[in-house]
C-alpha positions as a LaTeX table, in Angstrom:
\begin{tabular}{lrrr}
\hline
Residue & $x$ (\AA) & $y$ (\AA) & $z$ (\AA) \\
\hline
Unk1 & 0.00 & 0.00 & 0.00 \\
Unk2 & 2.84 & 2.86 & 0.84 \\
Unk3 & 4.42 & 1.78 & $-2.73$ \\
Unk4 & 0.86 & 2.97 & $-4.05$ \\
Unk5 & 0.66 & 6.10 & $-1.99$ \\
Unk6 & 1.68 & 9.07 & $-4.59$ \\
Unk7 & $-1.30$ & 7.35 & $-7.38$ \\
Unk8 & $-3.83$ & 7.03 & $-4.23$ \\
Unk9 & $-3.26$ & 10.54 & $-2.55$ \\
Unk10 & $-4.41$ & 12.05 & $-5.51$ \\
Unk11 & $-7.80$ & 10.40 & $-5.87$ \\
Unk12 & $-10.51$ & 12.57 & $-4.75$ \\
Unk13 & $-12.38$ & 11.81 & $-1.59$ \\
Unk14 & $-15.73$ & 12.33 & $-3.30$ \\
Unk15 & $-15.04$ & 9.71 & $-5.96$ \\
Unk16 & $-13.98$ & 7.07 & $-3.05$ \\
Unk17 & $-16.94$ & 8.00 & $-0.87$ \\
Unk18 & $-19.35$ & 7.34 & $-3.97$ \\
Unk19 & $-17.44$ & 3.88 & $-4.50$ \\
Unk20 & $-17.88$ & 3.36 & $-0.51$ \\
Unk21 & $-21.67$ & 4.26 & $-0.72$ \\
Unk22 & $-22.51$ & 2.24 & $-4.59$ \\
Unk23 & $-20.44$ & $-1.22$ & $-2.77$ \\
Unk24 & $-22.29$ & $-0.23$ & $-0.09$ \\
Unk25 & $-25.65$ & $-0.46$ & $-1.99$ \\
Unk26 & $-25.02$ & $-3.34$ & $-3.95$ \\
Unk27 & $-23.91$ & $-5.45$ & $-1.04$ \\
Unk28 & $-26.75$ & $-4.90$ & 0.90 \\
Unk29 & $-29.25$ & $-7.26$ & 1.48 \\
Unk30 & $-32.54$ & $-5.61$ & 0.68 \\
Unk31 & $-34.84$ & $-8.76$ & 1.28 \\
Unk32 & $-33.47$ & $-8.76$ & 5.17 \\
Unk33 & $-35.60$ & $-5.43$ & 5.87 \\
Unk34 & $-38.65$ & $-8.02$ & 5.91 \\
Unk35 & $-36.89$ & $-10.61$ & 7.67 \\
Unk36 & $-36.70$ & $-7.92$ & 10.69 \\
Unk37 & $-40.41$ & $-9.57$ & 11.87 \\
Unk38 & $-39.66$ & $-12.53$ & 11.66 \\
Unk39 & $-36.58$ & $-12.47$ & 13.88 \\
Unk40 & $-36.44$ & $-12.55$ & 17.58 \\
Unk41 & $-37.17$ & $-9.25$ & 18.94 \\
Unk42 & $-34.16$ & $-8.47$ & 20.71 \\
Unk43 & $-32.03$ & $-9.33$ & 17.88 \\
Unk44 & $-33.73$ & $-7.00$ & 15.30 \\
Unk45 & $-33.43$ & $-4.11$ & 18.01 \\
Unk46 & $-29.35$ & $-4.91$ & 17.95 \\
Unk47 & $-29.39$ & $-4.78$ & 14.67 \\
Unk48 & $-31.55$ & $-1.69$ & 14.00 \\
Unk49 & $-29.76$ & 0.26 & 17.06 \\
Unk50 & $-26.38$ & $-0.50$ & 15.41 \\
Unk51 & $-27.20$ & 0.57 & 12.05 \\
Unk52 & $-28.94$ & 3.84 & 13.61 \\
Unk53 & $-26.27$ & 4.38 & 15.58 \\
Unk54 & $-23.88$ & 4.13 & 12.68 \\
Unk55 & $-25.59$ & 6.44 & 10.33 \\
Unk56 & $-26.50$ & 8.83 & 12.37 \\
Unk57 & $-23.17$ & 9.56 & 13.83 \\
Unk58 & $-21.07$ & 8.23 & 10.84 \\
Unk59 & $-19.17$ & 6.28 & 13.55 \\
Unk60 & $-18.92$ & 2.55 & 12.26 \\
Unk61 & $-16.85$ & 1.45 & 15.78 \\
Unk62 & $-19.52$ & 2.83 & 17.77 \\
Unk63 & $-22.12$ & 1.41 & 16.01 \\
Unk64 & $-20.32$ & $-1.96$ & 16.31 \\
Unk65 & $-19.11$ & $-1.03$ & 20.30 \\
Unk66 & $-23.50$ & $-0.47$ & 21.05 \\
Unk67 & $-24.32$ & $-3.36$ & 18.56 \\
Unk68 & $-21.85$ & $-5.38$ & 20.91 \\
Unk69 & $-23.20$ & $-4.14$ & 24.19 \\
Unk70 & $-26.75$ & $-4.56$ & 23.02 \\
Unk71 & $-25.89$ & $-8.12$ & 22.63 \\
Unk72 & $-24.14$ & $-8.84$ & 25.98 \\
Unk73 & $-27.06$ & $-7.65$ & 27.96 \\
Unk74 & $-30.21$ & $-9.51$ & 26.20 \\
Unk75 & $-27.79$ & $-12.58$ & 26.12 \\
Unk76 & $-27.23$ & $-11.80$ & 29.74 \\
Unk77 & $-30.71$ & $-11.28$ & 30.72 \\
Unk78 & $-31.91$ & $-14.52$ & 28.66 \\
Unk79 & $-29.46$ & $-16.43$ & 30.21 \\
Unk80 & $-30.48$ & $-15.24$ & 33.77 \\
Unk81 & $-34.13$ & $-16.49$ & 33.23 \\
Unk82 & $-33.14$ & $-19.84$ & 31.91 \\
Unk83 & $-30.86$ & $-20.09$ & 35.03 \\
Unk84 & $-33.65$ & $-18.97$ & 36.99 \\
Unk85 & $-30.83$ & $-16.42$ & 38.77 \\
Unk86 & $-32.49$ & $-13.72$ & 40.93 \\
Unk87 & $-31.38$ & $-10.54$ & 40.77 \\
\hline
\end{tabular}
């Protein structure tokens, strides 16, 4: 990559971000959108709270970091009432 550095630097950043956003598109799985009812709750909140999180602050780690967190605590709290643990 640093051998490629002088041909790269000189790409605009508006033609990579409209490569980022068309890969972006064409990746996406549409037909998951009406999947979102037929998953378990909890897991289409993670994944709608990560992608809102993402967009909205154009932060992909902290979309990933709440996505994460989101996780830990339903898998926590389903856990805890198959354990029957009191809390």
């Amino acid at each position: 990559m640093v051998l490629l550095k002088p041909w790269v630097s000189q790409v605009a950043v508006a033609a990579l971000v409209a490569i980022m956003v068309m890969v972006s598109i064409d990746t996406f799985d549409w037909s998951s959108l009406r999947t979102l009812l037929v998953h378990p709750k909890l897991s289409s909140v993670v994944m709608v709270a990560t992608v809102l999180v993402t967009v909205l602050r154009s932060n992909l780690a902290l979309g990933v970091t709440v996505g994460v967190l989101l996780s830990g605590v339903f898998f926590t709290l389903k856990v805890a009432r198959l354990l029957d643990v009191e809390v």
